[in-house]
VEXVEX-115056 format. One record per residue (C-alpha): residue in three letters; x, z, y. Coordinates in pm, 1 decimal, padded with zeros to 6 digits. Each point is the difference from the previous one (the first is absolute). Layout:
% VEXVEX-115056
NODE ALA X Z Y
...
This chain:
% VEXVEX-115056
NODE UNK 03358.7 -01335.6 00576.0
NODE UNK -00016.6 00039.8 00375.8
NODE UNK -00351.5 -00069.8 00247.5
NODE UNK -00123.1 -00052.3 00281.7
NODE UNK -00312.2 00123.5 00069.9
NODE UNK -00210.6 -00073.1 00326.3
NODE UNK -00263.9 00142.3 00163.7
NODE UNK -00213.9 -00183.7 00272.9
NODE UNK -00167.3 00301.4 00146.7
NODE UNK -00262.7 -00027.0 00295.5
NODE UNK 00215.0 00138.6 00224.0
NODE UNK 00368.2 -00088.6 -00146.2
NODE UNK 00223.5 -00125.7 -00265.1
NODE UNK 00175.0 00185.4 -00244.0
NODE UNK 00311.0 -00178.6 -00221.5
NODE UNK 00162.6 00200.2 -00288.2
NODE UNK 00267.2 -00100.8 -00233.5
NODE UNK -00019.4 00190.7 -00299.6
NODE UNK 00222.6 00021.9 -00337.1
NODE UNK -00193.4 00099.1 -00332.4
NODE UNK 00137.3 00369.3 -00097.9
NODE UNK -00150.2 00229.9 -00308.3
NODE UNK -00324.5 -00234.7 -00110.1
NODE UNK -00053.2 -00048.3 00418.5
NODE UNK 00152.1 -00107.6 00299.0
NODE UNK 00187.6 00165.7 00299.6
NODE UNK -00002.3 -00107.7 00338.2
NODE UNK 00362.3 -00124.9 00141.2
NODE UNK -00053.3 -00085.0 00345.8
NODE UNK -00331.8 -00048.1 00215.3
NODE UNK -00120.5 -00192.0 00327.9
NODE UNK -00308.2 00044.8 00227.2
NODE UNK -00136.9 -00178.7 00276.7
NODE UNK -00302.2 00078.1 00209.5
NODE UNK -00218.6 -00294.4 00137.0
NODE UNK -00309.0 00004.9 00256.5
NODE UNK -00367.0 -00081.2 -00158.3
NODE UNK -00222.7 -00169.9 00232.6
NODE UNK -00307.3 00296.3 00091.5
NODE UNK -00253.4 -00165.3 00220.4
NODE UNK -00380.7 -00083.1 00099.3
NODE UNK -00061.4 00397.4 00034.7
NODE UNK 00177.2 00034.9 -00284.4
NODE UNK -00186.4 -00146.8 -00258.7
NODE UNK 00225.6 -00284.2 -00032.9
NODE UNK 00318.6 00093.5 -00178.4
NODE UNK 00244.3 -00309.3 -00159.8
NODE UNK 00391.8 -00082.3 00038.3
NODE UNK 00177.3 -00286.9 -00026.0
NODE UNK 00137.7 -00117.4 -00351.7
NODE UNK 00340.7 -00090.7 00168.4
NODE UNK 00102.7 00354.9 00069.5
NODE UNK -00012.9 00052.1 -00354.2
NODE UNK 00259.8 -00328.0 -00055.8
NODE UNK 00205.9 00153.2 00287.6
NODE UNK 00013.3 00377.5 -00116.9
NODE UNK 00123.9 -00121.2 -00342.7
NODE UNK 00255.3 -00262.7 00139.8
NODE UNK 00133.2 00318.7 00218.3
NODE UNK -00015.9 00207.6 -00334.6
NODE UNK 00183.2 -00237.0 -00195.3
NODE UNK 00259.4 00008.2 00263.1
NODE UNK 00021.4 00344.6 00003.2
NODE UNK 00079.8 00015.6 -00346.6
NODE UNK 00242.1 -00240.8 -00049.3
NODE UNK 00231.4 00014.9 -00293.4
NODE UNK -00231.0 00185.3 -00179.4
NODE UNK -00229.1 -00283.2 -00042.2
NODE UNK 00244.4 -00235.2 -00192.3
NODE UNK -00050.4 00227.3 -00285.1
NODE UNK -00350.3 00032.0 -00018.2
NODE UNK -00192.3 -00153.3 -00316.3
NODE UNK -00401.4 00072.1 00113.9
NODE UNK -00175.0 -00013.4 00317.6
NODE UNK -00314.9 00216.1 -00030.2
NODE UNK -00286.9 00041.9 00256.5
NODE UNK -00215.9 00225.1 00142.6
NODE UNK -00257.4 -00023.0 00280.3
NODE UNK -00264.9 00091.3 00208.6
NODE UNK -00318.8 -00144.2 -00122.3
NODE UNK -00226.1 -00203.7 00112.8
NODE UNK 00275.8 -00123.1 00243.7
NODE UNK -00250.7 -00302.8 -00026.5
NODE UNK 00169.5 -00339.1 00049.1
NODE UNK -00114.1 -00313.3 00071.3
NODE UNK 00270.0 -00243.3 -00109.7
NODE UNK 00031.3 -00374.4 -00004.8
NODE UNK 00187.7 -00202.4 -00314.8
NODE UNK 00335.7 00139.2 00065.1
NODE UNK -00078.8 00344.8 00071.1
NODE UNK -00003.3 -00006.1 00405.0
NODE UNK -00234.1 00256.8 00134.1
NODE UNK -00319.4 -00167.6 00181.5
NODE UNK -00126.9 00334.7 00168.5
NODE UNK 00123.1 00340.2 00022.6
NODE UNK 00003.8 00239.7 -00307.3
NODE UNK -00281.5 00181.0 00029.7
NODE UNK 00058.6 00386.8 -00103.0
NODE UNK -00222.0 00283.2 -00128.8
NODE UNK -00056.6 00146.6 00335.0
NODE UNK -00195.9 -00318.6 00088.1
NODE UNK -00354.7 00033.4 00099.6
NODE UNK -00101.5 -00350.4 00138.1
NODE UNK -00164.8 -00119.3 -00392.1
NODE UNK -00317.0 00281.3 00057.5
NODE UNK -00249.1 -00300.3 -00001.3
NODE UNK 00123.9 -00168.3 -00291.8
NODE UNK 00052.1 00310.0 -00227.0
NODE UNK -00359.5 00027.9 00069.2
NODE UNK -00066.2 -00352.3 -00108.4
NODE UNK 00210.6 00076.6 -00337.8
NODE UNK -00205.5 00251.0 -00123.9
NODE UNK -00364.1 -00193.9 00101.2
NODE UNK 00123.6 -00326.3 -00166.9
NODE UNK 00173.2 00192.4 -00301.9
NODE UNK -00180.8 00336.7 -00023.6
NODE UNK 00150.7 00351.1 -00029.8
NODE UNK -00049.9 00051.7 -00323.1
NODE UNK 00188.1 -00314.8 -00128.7
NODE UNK 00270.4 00045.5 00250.0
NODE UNK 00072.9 00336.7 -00144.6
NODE UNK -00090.6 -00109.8 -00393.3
NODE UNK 00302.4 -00295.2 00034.7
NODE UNK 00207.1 00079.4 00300.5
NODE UNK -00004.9 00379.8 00028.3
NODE UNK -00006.2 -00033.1 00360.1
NODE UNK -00265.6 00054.4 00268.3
NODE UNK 00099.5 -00288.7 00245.9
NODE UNK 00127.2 00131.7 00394.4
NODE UNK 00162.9 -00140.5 00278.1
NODE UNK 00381.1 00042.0 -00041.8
NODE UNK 00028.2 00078.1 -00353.1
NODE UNK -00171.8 -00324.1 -00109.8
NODE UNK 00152.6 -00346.4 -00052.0
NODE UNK -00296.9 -00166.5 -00040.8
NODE UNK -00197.1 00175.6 00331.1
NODE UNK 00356.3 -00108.2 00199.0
NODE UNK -00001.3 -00336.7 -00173.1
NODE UNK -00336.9 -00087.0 00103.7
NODE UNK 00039.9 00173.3 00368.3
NODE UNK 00291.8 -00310.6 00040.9
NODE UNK -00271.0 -00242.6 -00121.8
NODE UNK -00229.3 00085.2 00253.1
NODE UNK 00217.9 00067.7 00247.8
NODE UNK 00272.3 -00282.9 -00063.5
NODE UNK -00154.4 -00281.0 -00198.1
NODE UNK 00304.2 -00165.5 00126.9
NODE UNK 00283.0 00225.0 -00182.6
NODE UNK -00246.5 00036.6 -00301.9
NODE UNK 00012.6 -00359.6 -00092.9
NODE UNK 00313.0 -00035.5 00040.2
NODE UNK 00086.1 00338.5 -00197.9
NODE UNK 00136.9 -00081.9 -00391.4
NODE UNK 00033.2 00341.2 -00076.3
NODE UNK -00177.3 00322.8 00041.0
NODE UNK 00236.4 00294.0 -00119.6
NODE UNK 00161.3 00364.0 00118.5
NODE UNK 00341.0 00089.2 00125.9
NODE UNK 00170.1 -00064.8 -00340.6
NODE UNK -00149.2 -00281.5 -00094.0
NODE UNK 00163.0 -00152.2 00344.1
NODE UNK 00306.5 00185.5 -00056.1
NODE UNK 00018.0 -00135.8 -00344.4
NODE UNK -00071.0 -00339.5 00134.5
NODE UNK 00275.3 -00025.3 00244.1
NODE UNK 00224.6 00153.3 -00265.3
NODE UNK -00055.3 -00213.3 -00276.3
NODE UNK -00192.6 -00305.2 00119.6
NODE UNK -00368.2 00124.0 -00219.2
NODE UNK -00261.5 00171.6 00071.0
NODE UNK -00135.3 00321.4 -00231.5
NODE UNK -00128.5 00328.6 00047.5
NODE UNK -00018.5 00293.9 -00174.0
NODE UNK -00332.1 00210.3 -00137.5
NODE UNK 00057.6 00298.6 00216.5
NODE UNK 00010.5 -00227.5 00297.5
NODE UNK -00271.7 -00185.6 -00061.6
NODE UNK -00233.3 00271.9 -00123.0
NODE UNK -00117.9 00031.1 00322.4
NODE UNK -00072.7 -00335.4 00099.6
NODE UNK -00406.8 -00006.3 -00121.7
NODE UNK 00119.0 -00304.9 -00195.0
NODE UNK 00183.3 00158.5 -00338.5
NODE UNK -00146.8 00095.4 -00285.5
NODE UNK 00174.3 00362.3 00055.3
NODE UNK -00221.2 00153.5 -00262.9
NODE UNK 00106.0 -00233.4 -00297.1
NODE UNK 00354.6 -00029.1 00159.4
NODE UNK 00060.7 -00310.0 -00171.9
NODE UNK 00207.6 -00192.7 00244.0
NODE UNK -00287.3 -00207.6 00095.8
NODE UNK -00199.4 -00075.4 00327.1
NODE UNK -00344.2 00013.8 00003.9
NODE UNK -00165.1 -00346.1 00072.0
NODE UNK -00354.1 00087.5 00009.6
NODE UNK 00068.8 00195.1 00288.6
NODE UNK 00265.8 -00208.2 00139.6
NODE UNK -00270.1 -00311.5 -00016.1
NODE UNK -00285.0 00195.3 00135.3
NODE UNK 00215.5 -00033.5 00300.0
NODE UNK 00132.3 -00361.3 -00042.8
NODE UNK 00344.6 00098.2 -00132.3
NODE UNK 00214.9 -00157.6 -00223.6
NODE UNK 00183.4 00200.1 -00183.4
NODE UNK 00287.6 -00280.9 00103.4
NODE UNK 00066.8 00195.8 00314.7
NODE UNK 00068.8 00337.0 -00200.4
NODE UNK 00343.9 00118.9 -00150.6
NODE UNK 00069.6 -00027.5 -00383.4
NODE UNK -00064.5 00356.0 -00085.5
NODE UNK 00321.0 00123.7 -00211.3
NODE UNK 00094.3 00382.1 -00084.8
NODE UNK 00148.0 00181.0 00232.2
NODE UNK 00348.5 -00004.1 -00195.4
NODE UNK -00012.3 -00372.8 -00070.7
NODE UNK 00215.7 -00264.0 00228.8
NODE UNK -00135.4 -00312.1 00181.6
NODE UNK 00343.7 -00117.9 00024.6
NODE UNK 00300.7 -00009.3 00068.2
NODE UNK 00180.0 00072.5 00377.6
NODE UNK 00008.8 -00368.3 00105.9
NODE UNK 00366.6 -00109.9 00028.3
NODE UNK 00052.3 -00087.3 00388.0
NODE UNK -00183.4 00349.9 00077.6
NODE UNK 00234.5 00184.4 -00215.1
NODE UNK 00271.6 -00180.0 00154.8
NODE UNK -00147.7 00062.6 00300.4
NODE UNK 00019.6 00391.9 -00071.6
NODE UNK 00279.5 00051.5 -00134.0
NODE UNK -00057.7 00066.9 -00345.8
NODE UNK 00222.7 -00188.0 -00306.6
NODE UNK -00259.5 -00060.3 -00208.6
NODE UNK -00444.3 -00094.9 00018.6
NODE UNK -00095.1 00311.6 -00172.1
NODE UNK -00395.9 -00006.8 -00119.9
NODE UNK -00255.4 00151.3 00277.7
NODE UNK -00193.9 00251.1 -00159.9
NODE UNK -00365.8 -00021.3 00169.9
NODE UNK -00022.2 00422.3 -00014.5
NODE UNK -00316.5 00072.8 00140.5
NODE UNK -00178.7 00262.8 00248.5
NODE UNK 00191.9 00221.4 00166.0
NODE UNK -00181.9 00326.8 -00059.5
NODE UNK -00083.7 -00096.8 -00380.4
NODE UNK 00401.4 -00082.7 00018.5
NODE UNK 00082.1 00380.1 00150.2
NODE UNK -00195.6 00168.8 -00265.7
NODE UNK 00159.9 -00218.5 -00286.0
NODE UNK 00343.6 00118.1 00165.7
NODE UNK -00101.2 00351.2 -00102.0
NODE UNK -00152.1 -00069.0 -00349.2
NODE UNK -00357.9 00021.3 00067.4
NODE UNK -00145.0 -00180.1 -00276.2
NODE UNK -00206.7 00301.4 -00211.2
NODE UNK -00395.2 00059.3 00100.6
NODE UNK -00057.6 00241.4 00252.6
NODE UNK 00375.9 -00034.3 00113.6
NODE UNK -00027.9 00005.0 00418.4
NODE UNK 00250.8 -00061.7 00270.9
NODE UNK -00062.8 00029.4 00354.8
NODE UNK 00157.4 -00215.1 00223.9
NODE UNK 00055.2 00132.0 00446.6
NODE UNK 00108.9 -00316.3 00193.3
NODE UNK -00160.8 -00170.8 00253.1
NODE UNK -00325.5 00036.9 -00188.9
NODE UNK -00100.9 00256.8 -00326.1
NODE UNK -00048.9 -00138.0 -00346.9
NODE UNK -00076.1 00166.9 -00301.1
NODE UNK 00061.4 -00137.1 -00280.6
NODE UNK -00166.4 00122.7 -00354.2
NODE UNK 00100.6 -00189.7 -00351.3
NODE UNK -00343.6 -00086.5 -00204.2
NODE UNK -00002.0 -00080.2 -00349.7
NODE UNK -00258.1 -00289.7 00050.8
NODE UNK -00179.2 -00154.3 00353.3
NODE UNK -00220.3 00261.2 00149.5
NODE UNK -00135.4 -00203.0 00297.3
NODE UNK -00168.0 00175.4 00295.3
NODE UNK -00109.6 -00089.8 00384.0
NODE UNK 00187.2 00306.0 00113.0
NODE UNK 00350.4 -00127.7 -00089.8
NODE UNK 00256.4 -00325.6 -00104.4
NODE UNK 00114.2 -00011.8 -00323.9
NODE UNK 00315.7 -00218.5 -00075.1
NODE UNK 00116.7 -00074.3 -00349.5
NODE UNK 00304.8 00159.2 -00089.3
NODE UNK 00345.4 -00211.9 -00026.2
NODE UNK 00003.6 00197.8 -00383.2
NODE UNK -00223.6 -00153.1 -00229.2
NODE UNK -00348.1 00192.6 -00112.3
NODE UNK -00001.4 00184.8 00296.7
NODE UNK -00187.9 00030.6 00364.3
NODE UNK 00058.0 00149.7 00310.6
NODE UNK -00211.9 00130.9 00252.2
NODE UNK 00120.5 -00032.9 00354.1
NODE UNK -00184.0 00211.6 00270.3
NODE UNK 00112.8 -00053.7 00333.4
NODE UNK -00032.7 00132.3 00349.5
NODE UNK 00136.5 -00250.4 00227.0
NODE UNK 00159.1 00203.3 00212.5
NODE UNK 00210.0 00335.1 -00080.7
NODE UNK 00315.3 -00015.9 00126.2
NODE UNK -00116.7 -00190.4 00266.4
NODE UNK -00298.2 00286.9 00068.7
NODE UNK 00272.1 00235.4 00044.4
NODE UNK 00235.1 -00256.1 00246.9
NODE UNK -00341.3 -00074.5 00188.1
NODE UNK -00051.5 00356.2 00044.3
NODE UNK 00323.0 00069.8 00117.5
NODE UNK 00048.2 -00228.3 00275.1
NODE UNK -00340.8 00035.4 00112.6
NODE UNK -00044.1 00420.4 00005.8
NODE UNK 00416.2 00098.6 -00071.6
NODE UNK 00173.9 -00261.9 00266.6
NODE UNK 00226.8 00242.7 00107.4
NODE UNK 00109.5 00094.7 -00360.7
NODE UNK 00271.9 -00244.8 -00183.5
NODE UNK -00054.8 -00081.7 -00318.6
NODE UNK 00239.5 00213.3 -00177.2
NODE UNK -00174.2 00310.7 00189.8
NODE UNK -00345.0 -00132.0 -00118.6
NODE UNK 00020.1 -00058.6 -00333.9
NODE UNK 00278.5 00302.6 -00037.1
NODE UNK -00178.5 00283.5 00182.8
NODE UNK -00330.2 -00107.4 00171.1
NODE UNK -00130.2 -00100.0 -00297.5
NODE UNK 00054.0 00234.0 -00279.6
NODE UNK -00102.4 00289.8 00267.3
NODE UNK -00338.1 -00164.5 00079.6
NODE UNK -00039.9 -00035.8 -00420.9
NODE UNK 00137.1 00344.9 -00121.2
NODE UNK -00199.6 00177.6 00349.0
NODE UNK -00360.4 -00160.3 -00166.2
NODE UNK 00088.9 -00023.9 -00349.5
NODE UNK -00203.6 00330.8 -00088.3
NODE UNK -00241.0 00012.9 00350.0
NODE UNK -00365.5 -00166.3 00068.0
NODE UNK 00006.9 -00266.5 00198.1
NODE UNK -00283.9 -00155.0 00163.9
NODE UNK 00182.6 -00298.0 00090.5
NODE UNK -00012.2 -00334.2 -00218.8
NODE UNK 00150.9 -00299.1 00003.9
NODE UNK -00180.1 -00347.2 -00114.1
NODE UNK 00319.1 -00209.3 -00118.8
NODE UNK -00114.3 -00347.4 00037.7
NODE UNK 00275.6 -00035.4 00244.5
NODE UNK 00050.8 -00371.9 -00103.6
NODE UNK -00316.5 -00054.0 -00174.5
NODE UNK -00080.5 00043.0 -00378.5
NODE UNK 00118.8 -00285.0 -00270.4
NODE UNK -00346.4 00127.7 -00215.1
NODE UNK -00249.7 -00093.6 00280.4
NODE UNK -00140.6 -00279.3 00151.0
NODE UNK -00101.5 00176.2 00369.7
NODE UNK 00298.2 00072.2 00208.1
NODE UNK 00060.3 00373.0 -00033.7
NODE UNK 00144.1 00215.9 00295.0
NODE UNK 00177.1 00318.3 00027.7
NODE UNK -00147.0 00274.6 00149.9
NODE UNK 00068.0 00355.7 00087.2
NODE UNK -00294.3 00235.1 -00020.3
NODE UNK -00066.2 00368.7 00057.0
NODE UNK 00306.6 00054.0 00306.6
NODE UNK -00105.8 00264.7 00265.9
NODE UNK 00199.9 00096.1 00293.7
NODE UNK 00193.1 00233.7 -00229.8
NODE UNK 00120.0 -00273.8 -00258.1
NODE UNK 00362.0 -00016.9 00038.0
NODE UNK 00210.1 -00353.6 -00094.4
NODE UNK 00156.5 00193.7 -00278.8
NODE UNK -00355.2 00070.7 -00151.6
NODE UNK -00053.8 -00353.1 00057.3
NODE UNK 00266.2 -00167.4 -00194.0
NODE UNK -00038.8 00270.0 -00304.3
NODE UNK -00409.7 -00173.6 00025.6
NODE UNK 00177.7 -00336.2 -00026.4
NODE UNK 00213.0 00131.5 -00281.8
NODE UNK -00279.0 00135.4 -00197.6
NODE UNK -00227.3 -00275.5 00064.5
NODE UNK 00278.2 -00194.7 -00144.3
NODE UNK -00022.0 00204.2 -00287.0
NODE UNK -00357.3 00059.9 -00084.3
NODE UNK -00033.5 -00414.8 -00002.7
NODE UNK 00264.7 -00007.1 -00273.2
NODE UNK -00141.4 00231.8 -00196.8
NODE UNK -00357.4 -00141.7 -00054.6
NODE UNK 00163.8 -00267.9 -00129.9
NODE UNK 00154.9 00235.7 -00277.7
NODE UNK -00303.5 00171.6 -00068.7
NODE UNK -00183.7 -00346.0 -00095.3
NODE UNK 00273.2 -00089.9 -00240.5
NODE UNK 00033.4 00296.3 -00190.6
NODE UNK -00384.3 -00069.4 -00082.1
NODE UNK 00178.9 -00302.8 -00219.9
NODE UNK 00353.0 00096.9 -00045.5
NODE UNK 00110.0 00334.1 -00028.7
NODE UNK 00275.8 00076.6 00303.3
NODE UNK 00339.2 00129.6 -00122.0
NODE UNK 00088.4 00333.8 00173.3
NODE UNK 00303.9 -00150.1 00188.0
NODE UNK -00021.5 -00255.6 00284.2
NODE UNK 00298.7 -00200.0 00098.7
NODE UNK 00022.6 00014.6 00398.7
NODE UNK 00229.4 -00266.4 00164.0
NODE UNK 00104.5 -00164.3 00316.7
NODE UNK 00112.9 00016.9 00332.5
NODE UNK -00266.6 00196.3 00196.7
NODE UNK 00019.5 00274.9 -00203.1
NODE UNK 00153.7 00392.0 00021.1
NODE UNK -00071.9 00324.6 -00150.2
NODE UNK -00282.1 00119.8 00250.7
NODE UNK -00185.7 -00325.0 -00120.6
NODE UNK 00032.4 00047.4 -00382.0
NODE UNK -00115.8 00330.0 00068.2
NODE UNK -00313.7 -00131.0 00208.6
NODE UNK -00039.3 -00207.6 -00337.0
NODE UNK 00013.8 00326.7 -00209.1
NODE UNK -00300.2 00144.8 00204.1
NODE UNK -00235.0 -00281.1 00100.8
NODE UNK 00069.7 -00319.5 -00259.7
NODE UNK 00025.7 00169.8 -00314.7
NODE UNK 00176.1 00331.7 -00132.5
NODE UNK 00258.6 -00109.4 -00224.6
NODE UNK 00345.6 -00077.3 -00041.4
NODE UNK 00169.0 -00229.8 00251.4
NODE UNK 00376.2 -00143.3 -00087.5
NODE UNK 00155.6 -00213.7 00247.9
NODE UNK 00209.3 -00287.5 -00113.3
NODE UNK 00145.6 -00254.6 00171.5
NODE UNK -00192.9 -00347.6 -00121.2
NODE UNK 00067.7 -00331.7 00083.9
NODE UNK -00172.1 -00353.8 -00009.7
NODE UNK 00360.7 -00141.4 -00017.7
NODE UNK 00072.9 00184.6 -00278.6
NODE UNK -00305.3 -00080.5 -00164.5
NODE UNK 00092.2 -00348.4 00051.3
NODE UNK 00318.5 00053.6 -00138.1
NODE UNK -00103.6 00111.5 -00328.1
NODE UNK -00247.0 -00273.7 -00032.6
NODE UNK 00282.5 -00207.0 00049.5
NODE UNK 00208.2 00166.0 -00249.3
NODE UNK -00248.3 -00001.0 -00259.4
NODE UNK -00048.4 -00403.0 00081.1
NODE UNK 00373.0 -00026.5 -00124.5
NODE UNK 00020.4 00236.9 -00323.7
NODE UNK -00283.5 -00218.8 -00097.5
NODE UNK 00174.6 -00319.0 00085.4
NODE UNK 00323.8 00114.1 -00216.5
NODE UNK -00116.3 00126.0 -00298.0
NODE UNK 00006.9 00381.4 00132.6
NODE UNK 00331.8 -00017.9 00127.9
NODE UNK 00103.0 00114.3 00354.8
């Protein structure tokens, strides 16, 4: 059995072909491309263009040439909401507006006075914000442009256009659309919710067929996977969210199971037994059955410590940053007060509908930049860990937290030690793609009788 899983990532695409090996699968060979996002109107505008995606996997399909004559499953991953406005054929109306957004304020408000907290939570497990919410970003391009809105068939998130351009249909998966204010996340019965959907004059027409996460819309369509290069039109597996995808990679799926995911932005990720819906953080459903995830995020980590960098460490590159400045500052106030803290709203909050700033407080004249950035770490820290401490009122926390990504090093799992929570920390390598893979992988055993 051989895959290819992708990954449309907020900031790149990943492509892996991988061959099944020992009741999993192995990656063979890999591609990555970077693309821009669009970060305007003081920031609180944040979207990209839906062609980069096409173009990124065109260049990845290249890239991996022979390989893909092989392959017998696509499988996807994504960013999520990556929200879409798409007419009949899948062509992109508007830009993809991503989870960093902050334009939909007003009409996250208006969700929650037509709807009401308490039944927002009770059937969709989310509280609505700007960004992480289909249905505020929906109705911000109804307001905004009646015009694209009318003409708009479908409303759905980076796979569901993926899948679309793949395979000619439209679907998307329940860990995708947890998040969109409009499924019923809390049954997770692959069904929209239409008393919601109609408050706000929405046909449940312009929404995706909700299918698991390991189910197929289709197949590749023919002149595509001519197109690309590959022998046969292999089934797209719709996958699901990214960072639900990452922790399924590592086999999170018991209760109080956590991984912690450094990129661009934090997430932590806790497995729950049933929906435990809160204000202070997103659950998603899991892509394993009977199971929920939590997914707390900071919006900007790795992208705290880049800003901080360039801004107070110019003269520093980035291997003498991250290799020496940093775990110096860490290790030199790991143990010492520090009257120095660090607010770290630095791109806003997904779990509040004012638009939160990061601040500084307590520097005197004596406040060094190391002291600084060991603040921002900690501060970092402490905002993870109240999320922790809530769960464990519902879900006892195992002792051992998966830690994984890019911005990460040994000064910062240490930082994690002292100010998130004092436990065991493994790294492991995760990865969406891989994720996707064995989605894509269990799609097939289940299509041939349990053979590979």
């Amino acid at each position: 059995m051989r895959i290819l899983g992708v990954d449309t990532g907020t900031t790149s695409m990943k492509m892996g072909v991988f061959d099944e090996k020992d009741d999993s699968v192995v990656l063979v060979r890999q591609f990555s491309q970077e693309y821009p996002i669009n970060t305007y109107n003081d920031a609180l505008f944040s979207d990209i263009e839906p062609g980069k995606w096409q173009q990124a996997f065109i260049a990845g399909c290249k890239a991996l040439g022979e390989l893909l004559a092989t392959v017998d499953v696509v499988a996807l991953s994504g960013t999520t909401p990556g929200f879409t406005a798409m007419d009949k054929e899948g062509r992109p109306l508007y830009p993809a507006i991503l989870m960093l957004d902050q334009r939909s304020r007003q009409q996250a408000r208006h969700i929650i006075d037509v709807v009401g907290m308490n039944r927002l939570l009770a059937e969709t497990a989310n509280m609505p914000v700007a960004g992480g919410c289909s249905l505020a970003s929906l109705l911000w391009i109804k307001d905004n442009h009646p015009e694209i809105y009318r003409k708009t068939a479908v409303f759905g998130h980076s796979n569901t256009f993926m899948g679309k351009w793949l395979t000619g249909a439209f679907a998307i998966d329940p860990s995708s659309a947890s998040l969109t204010a409009l499924y019923n996340t809390v049954q997770n019965d692959l069904t929209w919710n239409g008393e919601i959907a109609g408050a706000f004059g929405i046909s449940l027409e312009r929404l995706p067929q909700v299918i698991p996460a390991y189910e197929s819309p289709g197949h590749l369509r023919p002149e595509l996977a001519s197109e690309l290069g590959l022998r046969r039109e292999p089934p797209v597996v719709i996958g699901g969210n990214d960072a639900v995808l990452a922790a399924y990679s590592l086999g999170i799926e018991a209760p109080g199971e956590t991984v912690n995911v450094n990129g661009t932005c934090e997430i932590m990720l806790v497995c729950l037994p049933k929906c435990y819906p809160s204000r202070n953080y997103n659950i998603r459903c899991h892509v394993v059955p009977g199971r929920w995830m939590t997914l707390y995020v900071m919006n900007a980590l790795g992208l705290a410590y880049e800003w901080f960098r360039k801004l107070f460490c110019s003269e520093l590159s980035p291997a003498a940053y991250y290799g020496e400045f940093m775990p110096k500052s860490i290790d030199k106030w790991l143990d010492r007060e520090s009257g120095v803290t660090y607010v770290p709203f630095l791109m806003g909050s997904r779990y509040s509908q004012e638009p939160l700033r990061a601040e500084f407080l307590g520097m005197t004249q004596e406040t060094s930049r190391e002291e600084m950035l060991a603040a921002l770490v900690r501060g970092l820290c402490l905002y993870q860990s109240e999320h922790l401490r809530e769960i464990a009122l519902q879900v006892p926390i195992k002792e051992e937290i998966r830690v994984t990504g890019g911005a990460l090093n040994p000064s910062l799992i240490r930082a994690k030690a002292k100010w998130m929570r004092p436990c065991r920390y493994v790294f492991e390598e995760q990865s969406s793609m891989k994720g996707a893979a064995l989605l894509g992988r269990k799609y097939w055993i289940e299509r041939n009788g349990g053979s590979a």
